[in-house]
C-alpha positions in Angstrom: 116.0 104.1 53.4 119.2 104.1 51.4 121.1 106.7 53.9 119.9 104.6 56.7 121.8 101.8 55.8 124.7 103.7 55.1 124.5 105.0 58.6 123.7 101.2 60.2 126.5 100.3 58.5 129.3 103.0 59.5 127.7 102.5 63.2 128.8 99.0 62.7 131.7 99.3 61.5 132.8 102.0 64.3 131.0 99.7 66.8 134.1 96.5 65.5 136.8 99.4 65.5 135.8 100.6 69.0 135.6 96.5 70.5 139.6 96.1 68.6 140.7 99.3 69.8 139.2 98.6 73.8 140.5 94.5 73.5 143.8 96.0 72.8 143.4 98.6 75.3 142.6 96.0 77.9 145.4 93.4 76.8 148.1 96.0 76.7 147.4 97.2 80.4 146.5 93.4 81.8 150.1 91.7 80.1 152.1 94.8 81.1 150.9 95.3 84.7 151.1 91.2 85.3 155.1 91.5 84.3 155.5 94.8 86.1 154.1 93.3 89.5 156.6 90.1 89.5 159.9 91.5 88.1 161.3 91.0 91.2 161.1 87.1 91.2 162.4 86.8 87.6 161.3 82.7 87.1 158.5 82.7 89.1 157.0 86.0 87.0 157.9 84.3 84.0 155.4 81.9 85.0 152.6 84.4 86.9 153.2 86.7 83.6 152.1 83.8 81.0 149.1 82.9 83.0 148.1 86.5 83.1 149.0 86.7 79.0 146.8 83.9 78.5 144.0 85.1 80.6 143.9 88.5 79.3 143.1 87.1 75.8 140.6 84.6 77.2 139.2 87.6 78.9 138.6 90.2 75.5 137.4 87.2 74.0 134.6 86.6 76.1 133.4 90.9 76.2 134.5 91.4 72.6 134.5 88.5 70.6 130.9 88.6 69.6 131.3 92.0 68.4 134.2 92.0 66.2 136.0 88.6 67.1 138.6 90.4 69.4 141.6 89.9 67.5 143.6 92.8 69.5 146.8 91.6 67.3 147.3 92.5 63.7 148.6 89.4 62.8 145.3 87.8 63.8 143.8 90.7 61.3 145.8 89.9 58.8 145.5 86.0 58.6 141.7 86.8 58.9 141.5 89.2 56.0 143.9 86.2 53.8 141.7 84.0 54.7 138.7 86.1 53.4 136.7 86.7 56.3 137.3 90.3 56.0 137.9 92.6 53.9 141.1 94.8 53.3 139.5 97.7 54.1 137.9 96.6 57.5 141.5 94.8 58.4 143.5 98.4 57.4 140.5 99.9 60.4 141.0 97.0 62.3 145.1 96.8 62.7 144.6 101.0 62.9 142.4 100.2 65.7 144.4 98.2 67.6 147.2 100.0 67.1 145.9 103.4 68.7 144.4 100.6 71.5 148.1 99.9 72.2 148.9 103.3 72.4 146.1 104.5 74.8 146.8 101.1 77.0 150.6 101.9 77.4 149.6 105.2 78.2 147.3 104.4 81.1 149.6 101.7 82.4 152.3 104.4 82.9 149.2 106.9 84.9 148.1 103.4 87.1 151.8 101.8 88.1 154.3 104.4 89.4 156.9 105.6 87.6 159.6 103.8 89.4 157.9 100.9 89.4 158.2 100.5 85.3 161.3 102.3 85.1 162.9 99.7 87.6 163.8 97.1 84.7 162.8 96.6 81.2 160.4 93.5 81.9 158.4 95.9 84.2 158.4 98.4 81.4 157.3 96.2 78.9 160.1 96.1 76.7 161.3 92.8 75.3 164.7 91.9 74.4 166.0 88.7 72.5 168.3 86.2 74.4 172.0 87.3 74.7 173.7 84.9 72.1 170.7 84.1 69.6 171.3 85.1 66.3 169.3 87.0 64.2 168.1 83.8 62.2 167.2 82.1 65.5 165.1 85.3 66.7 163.2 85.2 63.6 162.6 81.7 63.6 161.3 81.3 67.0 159.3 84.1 67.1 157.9 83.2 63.6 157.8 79.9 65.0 155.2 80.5 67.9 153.2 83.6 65.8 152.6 80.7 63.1 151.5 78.4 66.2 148.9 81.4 67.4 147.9 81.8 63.6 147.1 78.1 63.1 144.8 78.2 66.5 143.2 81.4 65.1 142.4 79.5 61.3 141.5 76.6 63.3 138.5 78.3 65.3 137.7 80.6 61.8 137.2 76.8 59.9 133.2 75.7 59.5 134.1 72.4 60.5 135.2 73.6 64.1 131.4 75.0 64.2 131.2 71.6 66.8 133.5 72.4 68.9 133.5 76.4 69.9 132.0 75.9 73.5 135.2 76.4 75.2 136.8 77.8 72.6 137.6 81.3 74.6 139.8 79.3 77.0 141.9 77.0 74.3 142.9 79.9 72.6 143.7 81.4 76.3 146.0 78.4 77.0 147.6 78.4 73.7 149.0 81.5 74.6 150.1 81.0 77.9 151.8 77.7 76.9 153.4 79.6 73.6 154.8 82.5 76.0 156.0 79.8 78.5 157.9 78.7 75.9 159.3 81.4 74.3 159.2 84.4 76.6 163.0 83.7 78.3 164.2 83.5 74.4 162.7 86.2 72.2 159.4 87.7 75.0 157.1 85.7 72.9 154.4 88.9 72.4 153.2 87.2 69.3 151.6 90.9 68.5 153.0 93.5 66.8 150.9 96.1 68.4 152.3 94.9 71.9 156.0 95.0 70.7 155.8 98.5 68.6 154.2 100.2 71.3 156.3 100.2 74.4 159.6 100.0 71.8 158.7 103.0 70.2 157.3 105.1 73.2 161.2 104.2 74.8 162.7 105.6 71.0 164.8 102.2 70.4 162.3 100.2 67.7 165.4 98.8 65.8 165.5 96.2 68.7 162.5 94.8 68.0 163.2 94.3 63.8 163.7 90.8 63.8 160.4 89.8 66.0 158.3 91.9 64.4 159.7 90.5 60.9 159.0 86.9 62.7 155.7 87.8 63.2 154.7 89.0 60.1 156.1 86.1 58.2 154.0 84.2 59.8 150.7 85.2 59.9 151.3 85.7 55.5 152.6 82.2 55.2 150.3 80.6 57.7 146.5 81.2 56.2 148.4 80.2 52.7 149.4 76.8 54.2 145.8 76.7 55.7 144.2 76.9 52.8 146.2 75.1 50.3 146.8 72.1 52.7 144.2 71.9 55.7 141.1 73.4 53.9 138.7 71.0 52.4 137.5 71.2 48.8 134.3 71.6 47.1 133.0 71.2 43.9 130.2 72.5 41.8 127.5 69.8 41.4 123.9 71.0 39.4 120.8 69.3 40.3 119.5 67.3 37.3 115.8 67.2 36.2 115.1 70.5 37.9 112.0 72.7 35.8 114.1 75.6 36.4 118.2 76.9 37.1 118.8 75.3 40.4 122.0 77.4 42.7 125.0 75.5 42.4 125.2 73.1 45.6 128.8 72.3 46.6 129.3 68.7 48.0 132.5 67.5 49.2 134.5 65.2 46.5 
């Protein structure tokens, strides 16, 4: 009995690291091929490409968000595992997951688009590039800016009191991203996700572009479960029932 539930639990656990690592998969190739297939009208695939973005999330949450909550971002990992809804151990195998998704995303973009195609600009290759002008201050801060945006929404939906209000909850998050990348995709590519930024960066052997997003990023989803729960979460206290005949659980009631 004992080694059964040791193997119903690594199944389970490779079951969550195989939905992250296919979400990402999926997300990767989706966002990449949406701005590969409307570089050519630069405003109007700004547009097309933040619909797609927002989809594509809407989209892994519906297959895969039963099954391990379909973070496909480790900055959605991270705040999750702050916030104590996971452990370290599972959010290490979860960012690792997503991660090698990425990687095996990017890499079937580049077998599924012609070469020429991606090669053609760096917005049909995935690569993102800050604004010519913004400092390195600015780039942080507006990419911290929209990850801490993304973070909140993702604490938001992770609250017990949201348990009312999770019917469309798929599609919210969806346009929270399109309207985030809207915003910020012309300024800094508003990925909001380290695995999407590292990946195509690294494959093209320039990450040091990408150093002040990714630091954005990360900020943000350390700072943003802290502010959650020292400002936004509710608390409880310890109340005993009185005149029980024996030890009664503690029962916590709101102050």
């Amino acid at each position: 009995m004992l080694d059964a539930s040791k193997m119903k639990l690594n199944n389970n656990t490779m079951m969550r690291g195989l939905s992250e690592f296919s979400a990402t998969s999926i997300l990767m190739i989706f966002s990449c091929i949406g701005c590969t297939a409307n570089q050519q009208d630069y405003n109007h695939g700004i547009l097309i490409a933040s619909l797609i973005q927002g989809m594509a999330v809407v989209m892994i949450m519906h297959i895969f968000g039963f099954i391990s909550g379909a973070h496909a971002n480790p900055c959605v990992s991270i705040a999750c595992c702050l916030l104590g809804h996971i452990g370290s151990h599972m959010m290490i195998f979860y960012v690792a997951s997503q991660l090698a998704g990425a990687t095996f995303g990017y890499f079937l973009l580049h077998q599924m688009v012609p070469q020429a195609t991606i090669m053609s600009s760096k917005l049909g290759n995935c690569i993102v590039e800050p604004m010519e002008g913004l400092s390195y201050v600015q780039i942080l801060s507006i990419e911290g800016f929209l990850a801490a945006v993304m973070t909140f929404a993702w604490c938001a939906l992770w609250d017990v009191r949201s348990g009312r209000f999770l019917d469309s909850v798929t599609l919210r998050i969806g346009c929270l991203i399109t309207a985030c990348h809207l915003v910020g995709a012309q300024l800094t590519g508003a990925t909001m996700n380290p695995a999407k930024l590292l990946i195509p960066t690294l494959y093209n052997g320039n990450p040091e572009t990408v150093l002040m997003q990714l630091s954005g990023q990360l900020v943000a989803c350390i700072i943003v479960p802290q502010i959650w729960h020292f400002v936004f979460s509710q608390r409880y206290r310890p109340l005993r029932v009185e005149n029980s005949e024996r030890p009664s659980p503690e029962l916590y009631l709101t102050p």
